[in-house]
N, C-alpha and C positions, 0 to 999 in steps of 0.2 A: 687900627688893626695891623698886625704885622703877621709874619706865615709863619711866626710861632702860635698863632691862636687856631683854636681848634675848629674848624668847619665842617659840615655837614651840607651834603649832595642827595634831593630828593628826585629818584628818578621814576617816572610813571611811561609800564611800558603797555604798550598790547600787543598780544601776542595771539596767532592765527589760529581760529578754533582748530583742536585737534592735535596741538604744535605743545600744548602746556608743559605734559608728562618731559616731553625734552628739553622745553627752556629750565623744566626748576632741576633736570639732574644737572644742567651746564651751570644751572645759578648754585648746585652744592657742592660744585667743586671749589667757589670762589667761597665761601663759607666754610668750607673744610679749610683751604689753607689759612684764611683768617685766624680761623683758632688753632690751626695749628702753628705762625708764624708771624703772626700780628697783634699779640694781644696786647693790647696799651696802647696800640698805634691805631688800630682799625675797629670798629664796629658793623658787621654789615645784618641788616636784618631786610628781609623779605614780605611781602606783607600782599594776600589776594584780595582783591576790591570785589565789592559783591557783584560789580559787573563782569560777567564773563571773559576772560582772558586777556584780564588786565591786572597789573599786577605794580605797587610800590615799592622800591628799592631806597633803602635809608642807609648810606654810608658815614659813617660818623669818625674822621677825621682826627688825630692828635694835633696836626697842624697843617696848613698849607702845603709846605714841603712835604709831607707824608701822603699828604692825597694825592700832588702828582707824581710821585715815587709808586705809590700803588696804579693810580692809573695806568702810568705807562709799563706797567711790568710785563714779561714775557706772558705770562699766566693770563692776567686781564686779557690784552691783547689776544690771545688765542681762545678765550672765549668769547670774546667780541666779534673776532672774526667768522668762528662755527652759527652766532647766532645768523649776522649779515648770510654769511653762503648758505647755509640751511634754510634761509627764509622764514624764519622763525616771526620775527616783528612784522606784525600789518601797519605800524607808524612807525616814524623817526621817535623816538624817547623823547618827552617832555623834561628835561634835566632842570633843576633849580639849586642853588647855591644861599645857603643858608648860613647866618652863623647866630651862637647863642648869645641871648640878653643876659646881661652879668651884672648885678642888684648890686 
């Protein structure tokens, strides 16, 4: 594998009853600029577990280099930070790193 192949980051959060309504407007700003400035490079899809305030996050990568490019971007980063200071998350993220089987 090299960080030109494409990976994918499954992240599973929970979030403090009561808190939902503001983690998903913070999670649609990161999806608004997705599509508005990543397309080909980024995937991001959101996804509610039927358990209560818990929620899966699937970012889908062009490459190595583009996940940590978006990672650390001012954007990310300032929604990351609004979640921590707001108290958003009752856990740390379960973050897993995946990448696709290629037939």
């Amino acid at each position: 594998m090299s960080d030109n192949d494409p990976i994918t980051l499954v992240a599973t959060i929970n979030i403090k009853e009561g808190k939902e309504e503001r983690a998903e407007e913070l999670w649609k700003v990161l999806h608004d600029d997705v599509l508005a400035n990543e397309v080909g490079r980024v995937t991001f899809k959101l996804h509610r577990s039927d358990k209560p305030g818990t929620y899966i996050g699937i970012y889908e990568f062009a490459s190595e280099t583009v996940s940590k490019e978006w990672l650390g971007s001012p954007l990310h980063m300032e929604v990351g930070k609004k979640v921590s200071d707001e108290g958003l998350a009752s856990t740390e993220p379960d973050i897993r790193w995946v990448r696709p089987v290629k037939f």
